[in-house]
N, C-alpha and C positions, 0 to 999 in steps of 0.2 A: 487119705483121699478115697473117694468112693469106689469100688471096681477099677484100681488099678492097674488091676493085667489088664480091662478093655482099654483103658488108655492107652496102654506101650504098644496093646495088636492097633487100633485105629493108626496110631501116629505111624506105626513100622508100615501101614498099607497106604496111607498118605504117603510118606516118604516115598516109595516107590517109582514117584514122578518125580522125584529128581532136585536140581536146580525151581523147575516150574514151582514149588511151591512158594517159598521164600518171596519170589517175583509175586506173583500173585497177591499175598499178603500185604508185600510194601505197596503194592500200586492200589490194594483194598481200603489202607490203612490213611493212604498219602489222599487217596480220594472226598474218603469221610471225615478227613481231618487234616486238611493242606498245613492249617499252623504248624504241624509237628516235621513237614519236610527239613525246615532249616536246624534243627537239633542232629540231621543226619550227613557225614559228608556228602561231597558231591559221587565218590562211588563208594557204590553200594557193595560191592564185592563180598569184603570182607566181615560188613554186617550184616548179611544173607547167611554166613558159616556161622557166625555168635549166632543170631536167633535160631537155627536148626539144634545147634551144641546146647544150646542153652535149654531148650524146648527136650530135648532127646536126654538131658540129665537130671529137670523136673521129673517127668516121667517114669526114669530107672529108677529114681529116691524114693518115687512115689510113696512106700512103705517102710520107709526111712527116713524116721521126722529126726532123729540126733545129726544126719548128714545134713536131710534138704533145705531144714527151718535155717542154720547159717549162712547156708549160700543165698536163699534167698533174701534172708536182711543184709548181708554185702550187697548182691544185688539193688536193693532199693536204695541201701547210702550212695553207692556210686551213680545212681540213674539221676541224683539233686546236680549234678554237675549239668546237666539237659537241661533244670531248672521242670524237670515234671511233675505234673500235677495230678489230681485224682480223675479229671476230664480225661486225661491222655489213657491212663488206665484204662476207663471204659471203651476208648475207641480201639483200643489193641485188644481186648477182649472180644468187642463186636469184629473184627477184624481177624481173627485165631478162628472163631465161629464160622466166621464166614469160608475161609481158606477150608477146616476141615469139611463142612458139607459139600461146598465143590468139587473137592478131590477122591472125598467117598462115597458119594453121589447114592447107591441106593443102600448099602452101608450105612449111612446115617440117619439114626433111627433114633425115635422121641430120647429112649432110655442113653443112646449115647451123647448125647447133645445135652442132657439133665447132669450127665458125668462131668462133661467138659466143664460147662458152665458152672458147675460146684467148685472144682476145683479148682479153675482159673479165678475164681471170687477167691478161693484161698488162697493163690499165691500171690493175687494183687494184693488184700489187706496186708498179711505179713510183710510185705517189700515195702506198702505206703506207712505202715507204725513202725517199720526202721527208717524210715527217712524221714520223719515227722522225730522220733527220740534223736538223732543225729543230731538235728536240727537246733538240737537246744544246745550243742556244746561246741560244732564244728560249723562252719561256714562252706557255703557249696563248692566251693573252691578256692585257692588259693592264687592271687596275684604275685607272680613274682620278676622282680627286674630280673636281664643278665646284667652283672658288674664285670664280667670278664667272659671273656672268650677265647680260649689258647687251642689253635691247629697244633697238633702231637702227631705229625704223617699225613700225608694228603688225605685217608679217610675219615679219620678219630680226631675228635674235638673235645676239650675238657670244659665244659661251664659251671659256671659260679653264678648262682640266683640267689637275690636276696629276697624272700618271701617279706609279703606285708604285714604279716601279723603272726604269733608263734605257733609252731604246729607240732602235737607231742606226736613223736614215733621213735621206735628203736632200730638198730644199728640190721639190717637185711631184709626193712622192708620197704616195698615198693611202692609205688606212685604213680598217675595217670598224668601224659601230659599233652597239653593242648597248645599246638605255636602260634604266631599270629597269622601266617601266609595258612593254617590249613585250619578255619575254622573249622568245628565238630568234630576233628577227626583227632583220635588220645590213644598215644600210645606208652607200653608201661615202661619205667624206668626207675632203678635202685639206686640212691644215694651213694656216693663214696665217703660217707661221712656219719659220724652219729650226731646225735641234733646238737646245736651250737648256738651257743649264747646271743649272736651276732644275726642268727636267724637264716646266715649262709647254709646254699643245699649245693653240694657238688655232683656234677652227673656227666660220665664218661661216655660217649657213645660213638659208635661205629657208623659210617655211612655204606647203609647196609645196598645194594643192585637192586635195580627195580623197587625200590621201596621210597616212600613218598614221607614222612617225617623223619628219619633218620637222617636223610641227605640235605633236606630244609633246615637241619638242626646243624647242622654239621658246615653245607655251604652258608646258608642264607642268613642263620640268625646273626641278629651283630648287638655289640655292647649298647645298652639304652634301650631294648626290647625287653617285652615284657609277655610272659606265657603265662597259661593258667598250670596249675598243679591241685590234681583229685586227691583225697583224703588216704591218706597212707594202710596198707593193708599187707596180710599175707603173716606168718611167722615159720616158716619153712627154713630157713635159712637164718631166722634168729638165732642169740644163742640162748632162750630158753630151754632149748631141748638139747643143748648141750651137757646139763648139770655137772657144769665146773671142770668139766675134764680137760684135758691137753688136746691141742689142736690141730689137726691134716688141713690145711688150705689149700684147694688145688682147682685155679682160676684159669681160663681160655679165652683170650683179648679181653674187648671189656668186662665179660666176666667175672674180670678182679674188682669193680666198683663195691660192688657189696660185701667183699672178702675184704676190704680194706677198709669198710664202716665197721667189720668186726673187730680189726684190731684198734681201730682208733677207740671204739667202744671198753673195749676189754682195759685200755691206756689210761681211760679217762674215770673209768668209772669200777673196775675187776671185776671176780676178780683176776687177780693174774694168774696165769696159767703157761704153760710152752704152749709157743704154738710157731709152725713150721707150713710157711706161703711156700708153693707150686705155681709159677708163670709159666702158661705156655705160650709158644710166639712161633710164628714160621721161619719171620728173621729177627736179628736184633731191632731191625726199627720200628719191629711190631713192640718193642718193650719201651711203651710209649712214657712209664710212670715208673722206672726206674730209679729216676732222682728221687723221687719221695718215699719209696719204699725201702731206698739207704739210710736216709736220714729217721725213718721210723726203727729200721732196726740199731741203727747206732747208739740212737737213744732208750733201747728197751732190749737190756739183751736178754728177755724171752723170746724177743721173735728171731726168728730164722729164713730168708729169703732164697730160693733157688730157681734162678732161670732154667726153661725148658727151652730149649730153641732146636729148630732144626730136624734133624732125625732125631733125637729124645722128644722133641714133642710130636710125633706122628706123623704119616704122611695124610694127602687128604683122601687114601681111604680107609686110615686106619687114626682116628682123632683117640684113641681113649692113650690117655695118660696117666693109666693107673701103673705099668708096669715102673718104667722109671722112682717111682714115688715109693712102691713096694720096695723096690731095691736099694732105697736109700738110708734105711734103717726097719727094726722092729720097733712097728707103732700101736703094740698091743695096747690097749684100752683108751685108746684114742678114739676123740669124734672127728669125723670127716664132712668137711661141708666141699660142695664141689657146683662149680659155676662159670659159664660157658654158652659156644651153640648148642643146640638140644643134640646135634649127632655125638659134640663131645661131652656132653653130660653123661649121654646114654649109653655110649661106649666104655665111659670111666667108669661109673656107678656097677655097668654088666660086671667088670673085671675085677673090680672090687670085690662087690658080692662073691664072684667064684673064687678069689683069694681067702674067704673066710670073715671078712669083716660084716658082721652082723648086720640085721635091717636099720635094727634100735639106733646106729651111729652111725647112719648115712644116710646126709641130709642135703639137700636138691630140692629144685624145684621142677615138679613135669612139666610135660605136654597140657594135664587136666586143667 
């Protein structure tokens, strides 16, 4: 991109103002282009922090086409779910223009405004020719029934979708989902399953406080309902980057869903390998999936099942769960996937690390 560093100083002195810019933008954007309001929920909140995150990690990449060129065709596969077009492009570019000269007011000078505009022409094309090549293999979304709905504890709900058409992904990656009660608003969720013949997607989720599709998914949805589900992503938590080795599983509530598309993976397809599941739980009735993680190891005696409950699994100001797990044998050249809230992710992962286990085999997903 052209004069990169001017881009990272402009955007870091835009930024300055805060909240106001994001605002700005949407009400710029929603103005010059009322069609594209309903592509957005009704609050805006939390798509004011994507567009700043999203804007403020173009920019870092800036001079890093191996990093930025991926995120930005993700990027434009996941924006088909909007059902956007190349019109919309243009009004978020005029709209970006417009935001940066208000905010930098004499700052913004021919040569910066020639930068932007180059570059946001670069990032739109690459985002429109990945959602144009998508387009020829994947469908903008995914319709899928629920066929079952099981309450597992007053918060955690187990559903069973059967997608309408079949959709290739592997066993720890994730999905965007859309309910019927919260049009436009998608949030991501991991399979407990690897893909199945039957076209069933199982997805464990938490009815997380204050949070608006968790709870809807959790109280509201009911069998005969039908969600959209975005094109499957991510390989963080696959096990390609395991190569074949014996396995650390160390899951925190539903956390376990994608730890348990691992082993059903591993069941269905190898190859086999140990591999030794960590549940954490505060009480026993947090070990909501208990019954079928018996019945998996009965059947497969590589796996290994150990509840953490209690004081072994942490209090809640101390979530990492590495020590227990360290203490429960020597797991030299083991991979470790580990999956959770982000505080017990990144408290286990900390502990780990200073235990000695390399970068190379410990495998999470961030914050980024």
């Amino acid at each position: 991109m052209s004069d990169s560093q001017a881009l990272r100083d402009s955007f870091a002195l835009a930024g300055k103002s805060g909240d106001e810019v994001p605002r700005y933008f949407y009400s710029y954007l929603f103005l010059i282009a009322p069609e594209v309001r309903s592509m957005f929920p009704v609050s805006m909140g939390t798509q004011r922090d994507r567009l700043v995150a999203a804007l403020g990690r173009i920019v870092a990449e800036a001079d890093d086409p191996d990093r930025l060129v991926p995120y930005l065709q993700q990027l434009g596969r996941d924006h088909r779910r909007f059902q956007v077009v190349v019109q919309h492009y243009e009004a978020v570019g005029q709209a970006l223009l417009a935001t940066l000269a208000y905010f930098l007011g004499e700052a913004w000078t021919p040569e910066l405004q020639r930068g932007w505009t180059e570059a946001y022409a670069l990032v739109a094309r690459t985002m429109i020719q990945a959602a144009e090549s998508d387009s020829v293999t994947n469908p903008a979304w995914w319709n899928a029934e629920v066929v079952r709905h099981e309450q597992r504890g007053f918060d955690i709900a187990v559903l069973t979708l059967r997608l309408d058409q079949p959709m290739t992904y592997v066993a720890g990656q994730s999905v965007m989902l859309e309910a019927p009660m919260l049009p436009s608003t998608w949030r991501s969720f991991t399979p407990a399953n690897a893909a199945r013949a039957d076209r069933t997607v199982e997805l464990h989720v938490r009815a997380i406080d204050g949070g608006l599709v968790s709870p809807a998914l959790v109280y509201g949805l009911r069998q005969g309902d039908t969600v959209r589900l975005g094109a499957p992503v991510g390989n963080r938590l696959t096990l390609r980057s395991s190569g074949g080795r014996d396995l650390v599983l160390i899951a925190g509530g539903t956390g376990l869903a994608p730890l348990r598309g691992l082993i059903e993976e591993i069941a269905w397809h190898g190859p086999q390998r140990r591999v030794d599941l960590f549940v954490g739980a505060r009480d026993t009735h947090a070990l909501y999936d208990m019954p079928v993680l018996r019945q998996l190891a009965q059947a497969h005696p590589w796996l290994r099942i150990t509840p953490l409950v209690g004081a072994d699994a942490g209090t809640f100001d101390n979530r990492s769960l590495a020590g227990p797990v360290l203490r429960a044998a020597d797991w030299s050249g083991r991979s470790f996937y580990v999956c959770g809230s982000p505080a017990m992710v990144s408290a286990t992962v900390r502990d780990l690390a200073r235990a000695g286990i390399p970068d190379d085999l410990l495998h999470f997903e961030d914050a980024r």
